[in-house]
VMD Tcl script that draws the C-alpha trace (Angstrom):
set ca {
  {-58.43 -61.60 69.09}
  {-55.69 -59.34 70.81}
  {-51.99 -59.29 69.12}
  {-49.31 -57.19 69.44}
  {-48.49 -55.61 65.71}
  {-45.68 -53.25 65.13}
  {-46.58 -50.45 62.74}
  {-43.75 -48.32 60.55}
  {-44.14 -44.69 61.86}
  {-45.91 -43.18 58.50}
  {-48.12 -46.32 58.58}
  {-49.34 -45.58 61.90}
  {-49.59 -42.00 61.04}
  {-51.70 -42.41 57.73}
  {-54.28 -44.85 59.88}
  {-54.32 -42.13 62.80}
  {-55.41 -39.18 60.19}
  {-57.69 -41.93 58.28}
  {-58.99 -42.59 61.62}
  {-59.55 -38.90 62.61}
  {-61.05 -37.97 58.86}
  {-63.58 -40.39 59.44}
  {-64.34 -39.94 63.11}
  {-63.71 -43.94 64.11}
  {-61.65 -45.93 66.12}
  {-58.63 -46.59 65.02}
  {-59.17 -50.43 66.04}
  {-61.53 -50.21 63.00}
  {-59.51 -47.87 60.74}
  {-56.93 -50.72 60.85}
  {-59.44 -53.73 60.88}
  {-60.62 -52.50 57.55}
  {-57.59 -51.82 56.15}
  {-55.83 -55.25 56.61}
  {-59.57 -56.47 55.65}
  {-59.81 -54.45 52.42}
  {-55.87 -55.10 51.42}
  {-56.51 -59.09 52.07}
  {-59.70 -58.94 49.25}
  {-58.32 -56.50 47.14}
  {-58.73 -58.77 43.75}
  {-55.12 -59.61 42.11}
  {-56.63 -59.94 38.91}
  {-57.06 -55.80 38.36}
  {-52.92 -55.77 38.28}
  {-51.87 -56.59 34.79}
  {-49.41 -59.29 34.83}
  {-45.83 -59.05 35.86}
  {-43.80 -59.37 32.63}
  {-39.67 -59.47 33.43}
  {-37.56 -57.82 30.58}
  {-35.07 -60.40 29.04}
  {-31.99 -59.60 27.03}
  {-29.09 -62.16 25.47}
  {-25.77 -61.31 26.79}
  {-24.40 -63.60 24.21}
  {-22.14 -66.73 25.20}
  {-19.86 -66.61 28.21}
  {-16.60 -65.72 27.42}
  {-15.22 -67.51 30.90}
  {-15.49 -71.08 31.07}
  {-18.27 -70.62 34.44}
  {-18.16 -74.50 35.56}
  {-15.26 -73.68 37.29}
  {-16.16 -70.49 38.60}
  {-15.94 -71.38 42.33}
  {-12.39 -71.67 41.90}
  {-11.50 -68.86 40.08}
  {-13.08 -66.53 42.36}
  {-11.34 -68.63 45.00}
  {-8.08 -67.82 43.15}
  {-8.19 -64.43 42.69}
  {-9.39 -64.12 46.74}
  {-6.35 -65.87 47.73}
  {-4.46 -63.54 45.36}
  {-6.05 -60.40 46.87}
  {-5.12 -61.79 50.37}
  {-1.49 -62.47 49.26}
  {-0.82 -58.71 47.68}
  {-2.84 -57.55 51.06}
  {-0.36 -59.22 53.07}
  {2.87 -58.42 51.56}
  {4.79 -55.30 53.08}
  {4.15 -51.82 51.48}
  {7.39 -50.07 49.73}
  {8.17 -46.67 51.38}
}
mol new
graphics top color blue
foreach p $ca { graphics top sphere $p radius 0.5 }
foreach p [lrange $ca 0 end-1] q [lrange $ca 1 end] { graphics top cylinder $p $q radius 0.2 }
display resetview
């Protein structure tokens, strides 16, 4: 199959020496690359574990959130707005 693929410069460059080091295309440098990358097995990478810490309670009430950061945009946009002392 023919497609068009577009490569990030160092990309291209690493296949182009890969392809010169080992004296083939680079049709095939790239075929086997994609190939090996597609079958590598997930299992060898231990398993993403996200760190967790308690922040404690809120101390804003955050059901009304929306509007409060509404609020204090239209605030911003009313001190924006009013004319600068010299």
């Amino acid at each position: 199959m023919r497609t068009t693929v577009t490569l990030d410069p160092d990309v291209q460059r690493l296949l182009k020496d890969a392809a010169h080091r080992s004296g083939r295309p680079f049709k095939q440098v790239l075929n086997d690359a994609v190939r090996s990358s597609l079958h590598a097995p997930t299992a060898s990478l231990p398993p993403f574990k996200q760190m967790v810490f308690s922040m404690g309670r809120a101390k804003v009430d955050l059901t009304k959130a929306t509007a409060l950061a509404a609020e204090l945009e239209d605030q911003d946009k009313v001190t924006a707005m009013k004319p600068k002392r010299k």
